[in-house]
N, C-alpha and C positions, 0 to 999 in steps of 0.2 A: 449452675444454670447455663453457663457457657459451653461446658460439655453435651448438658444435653440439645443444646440447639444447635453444636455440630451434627449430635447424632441424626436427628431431624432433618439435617439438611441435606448430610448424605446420602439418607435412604429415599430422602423426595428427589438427589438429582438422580437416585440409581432409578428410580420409580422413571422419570423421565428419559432418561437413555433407554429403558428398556418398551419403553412405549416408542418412540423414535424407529428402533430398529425395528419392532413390528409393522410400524403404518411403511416405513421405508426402508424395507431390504438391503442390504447392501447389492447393488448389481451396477454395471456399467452405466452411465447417464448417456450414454453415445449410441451402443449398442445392444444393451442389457446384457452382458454378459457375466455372470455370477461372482459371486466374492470379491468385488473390484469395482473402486468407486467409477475410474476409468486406466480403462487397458490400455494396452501399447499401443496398438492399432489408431485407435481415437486420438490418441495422443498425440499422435505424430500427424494425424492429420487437421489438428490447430497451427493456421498459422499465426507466427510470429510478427508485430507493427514492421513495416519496413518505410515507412514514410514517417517522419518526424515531426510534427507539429509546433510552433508557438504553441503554451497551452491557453491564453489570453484569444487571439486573433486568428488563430490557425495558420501561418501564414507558414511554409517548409522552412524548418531552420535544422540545423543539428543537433540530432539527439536530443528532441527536444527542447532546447535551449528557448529561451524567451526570444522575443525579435527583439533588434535596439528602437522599436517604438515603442513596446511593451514593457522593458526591462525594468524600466525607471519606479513601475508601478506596484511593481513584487519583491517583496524578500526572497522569495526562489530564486534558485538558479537554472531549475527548469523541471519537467517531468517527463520521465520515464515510460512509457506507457508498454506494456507488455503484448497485449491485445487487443479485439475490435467487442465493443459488446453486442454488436448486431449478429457476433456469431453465434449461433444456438446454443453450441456447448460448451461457451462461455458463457455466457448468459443461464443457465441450466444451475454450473458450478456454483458461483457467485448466488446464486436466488434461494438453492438446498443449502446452503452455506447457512446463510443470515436468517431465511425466514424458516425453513424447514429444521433450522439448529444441528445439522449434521456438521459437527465440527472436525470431523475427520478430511472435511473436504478442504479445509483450511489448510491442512498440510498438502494437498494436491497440487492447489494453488501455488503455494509455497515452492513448490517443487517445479511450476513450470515459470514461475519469477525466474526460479535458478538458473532453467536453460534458456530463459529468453536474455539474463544478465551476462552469461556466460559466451551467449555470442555477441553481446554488447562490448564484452571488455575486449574482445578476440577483434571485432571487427575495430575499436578505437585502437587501440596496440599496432594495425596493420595501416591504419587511418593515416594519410599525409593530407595535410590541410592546405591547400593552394594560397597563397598571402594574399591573393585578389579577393579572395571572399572571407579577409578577418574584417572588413569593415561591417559584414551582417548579422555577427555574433560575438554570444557577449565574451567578455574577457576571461571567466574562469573557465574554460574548454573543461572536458568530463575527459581528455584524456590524462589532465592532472587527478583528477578523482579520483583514478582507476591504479593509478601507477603505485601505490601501496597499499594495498588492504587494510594493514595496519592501523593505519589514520582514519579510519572510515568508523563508524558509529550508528549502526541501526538501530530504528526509532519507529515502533509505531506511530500510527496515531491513535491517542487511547478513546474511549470510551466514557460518557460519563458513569459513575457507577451505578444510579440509579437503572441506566437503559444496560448495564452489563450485567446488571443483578436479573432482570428481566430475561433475557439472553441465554445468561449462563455463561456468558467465554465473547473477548473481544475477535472478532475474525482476523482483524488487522494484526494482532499481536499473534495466532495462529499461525498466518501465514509467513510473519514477521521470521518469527521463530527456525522456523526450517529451514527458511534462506542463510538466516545465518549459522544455521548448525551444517549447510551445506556444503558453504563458502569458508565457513570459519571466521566469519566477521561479528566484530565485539557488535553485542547489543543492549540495550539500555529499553527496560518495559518499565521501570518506576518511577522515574523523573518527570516526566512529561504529562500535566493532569490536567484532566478537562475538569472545569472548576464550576461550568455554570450548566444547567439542565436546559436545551433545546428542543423546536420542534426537527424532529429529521431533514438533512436538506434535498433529500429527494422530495419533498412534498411542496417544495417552491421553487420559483424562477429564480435567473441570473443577480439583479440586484437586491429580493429578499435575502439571497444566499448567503450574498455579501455580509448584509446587514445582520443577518442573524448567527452568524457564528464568531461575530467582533468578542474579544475579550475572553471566550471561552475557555482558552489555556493558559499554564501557568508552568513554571520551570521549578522542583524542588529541591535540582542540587548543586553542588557545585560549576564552576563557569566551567562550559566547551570548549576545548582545543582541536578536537578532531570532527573533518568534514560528516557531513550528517547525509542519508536516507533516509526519507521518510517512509514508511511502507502504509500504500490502503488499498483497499480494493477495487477503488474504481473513484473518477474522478470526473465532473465532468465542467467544471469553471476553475476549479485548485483554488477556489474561498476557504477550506478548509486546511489544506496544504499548506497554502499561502500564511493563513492565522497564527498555525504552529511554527511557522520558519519563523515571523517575527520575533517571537517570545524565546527562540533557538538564537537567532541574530542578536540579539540584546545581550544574552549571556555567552556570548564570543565565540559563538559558532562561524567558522569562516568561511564555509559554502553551505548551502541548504539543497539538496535534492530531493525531488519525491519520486518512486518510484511505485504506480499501481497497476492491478491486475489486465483493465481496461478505461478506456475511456467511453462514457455513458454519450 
């Protein structure tokens, strides 16, 4: 019985992909240009976040980093943010991604995490931090983060299964994936479970957000020794970020990072 409901399911996801690529071509999403989700060209011409945000108040901090008004209030230690989502072909990416189910885009994603992380560690490495501005940031700086790859553990954020069975494939854990097959950074996609079935939080405000993704996750394996990354694809309160660091923090995670594609 189990066999044939593999078989079944194969042939409906192949039935699916193969529908996919009829309504959606593979061509450039920049400039149409054939066999290529996005070209060189287009690529190069996304820019990369250069201004850092609190992700709580916005207020410029480093990399990220929470303000020490906001610190108090988050398990993170800060978020990453890759890109702007006002830009088109960010916005374009991310939307064929998730809603159009083109999971190849996931790896694209993936791939411009890597050069936007890559001038992250290059630009902290080169970083001297003036002692007059440790008072406005928090204590775990991201150029300890960076200083061993080793220690570092990426993490999606997973998916409930009910919404990933719908799906077909988590994007986060897509994108997850090729960062660290890029980097060569150990990754961890089974531990981490969303345990409870919500409504999406693109579909409410800042305080539902909050309140509806309380509890959602759960830890199933052994206690973390090594600093974490979160990886999603976009973020725009880190209610969600924020839910998974707790449940990371409790099993001896000793920094939490999120790292996403844009901020919404």
């Amino acid at each position: 019985m189990f066999k044939l409901f593999s078989i079944i399911k194969n042939h409906a996801k192949n039935w699916r992909d193969f529908l996919i690529d009829c309504l959606f071509p593979i061509e450039c999403l920049g400039c149409g240009k054939e066999k290529i989700w996005l070209c060189a060209d287009c690529q190069n011409k996304i820019k990369f976040n250069e201004h850092d945000q609190c992700p709580a108040c916005h207020r410029l901090t480093y990399h990220g980093q929470f303000c020490i008004f906001c610190a108090d209030k988050f398990q993170l230690n800060g978020v990453m943010v890759a890109g702007d989502y006002h830009d088109n072909l960010i916005k374009k990416l991310i939307k064929n991604l998730k809603y159009n189910f083109i999971r190849d885009l996931g790896i694209v994603l993936g791939d411009l995490q890597t050069e936007y992380l890559k001038i992250k560690i290059t630009q902290l490495k080169k970083e001297k931090l003036d002692k007059s501005n440790q008072a406005i940031i928090n204590f775990h700086l991201p150029q300890e983060l960076f200083s061993d790859l080793n220690n570092i553990l990426i993490i999606p954020i997973p998916l409930h299964s009910r919404r990933q069975r719908w799906r077909g494939f988590n994007q986060s854990e897509i994108i997850a994936k090729q960062l660290s097959k890029n980097l060569n950074i150990a990754i961890d996609t089974k531990n981490l479970v969303r345990i409870k079935y919500r409504i999406p939080q693109v579909k409410l405000k800042k305080k539902a957000r909050e309140k509806n993704i309380i509890g959602c996750f759960a830890w199933q394996g052994e206690n973390i020794s090594k600093k974490i990354i979160l990886i999603d694809d976009l973020s725009t309160t880190a209610s969600t970020l924020n839910e998974a660091a707790k449940v990371l923090r409790t099993h001896g995670a000793p920094e939490v990072w999120g790292l996403v594609v844009a901020r919404n």
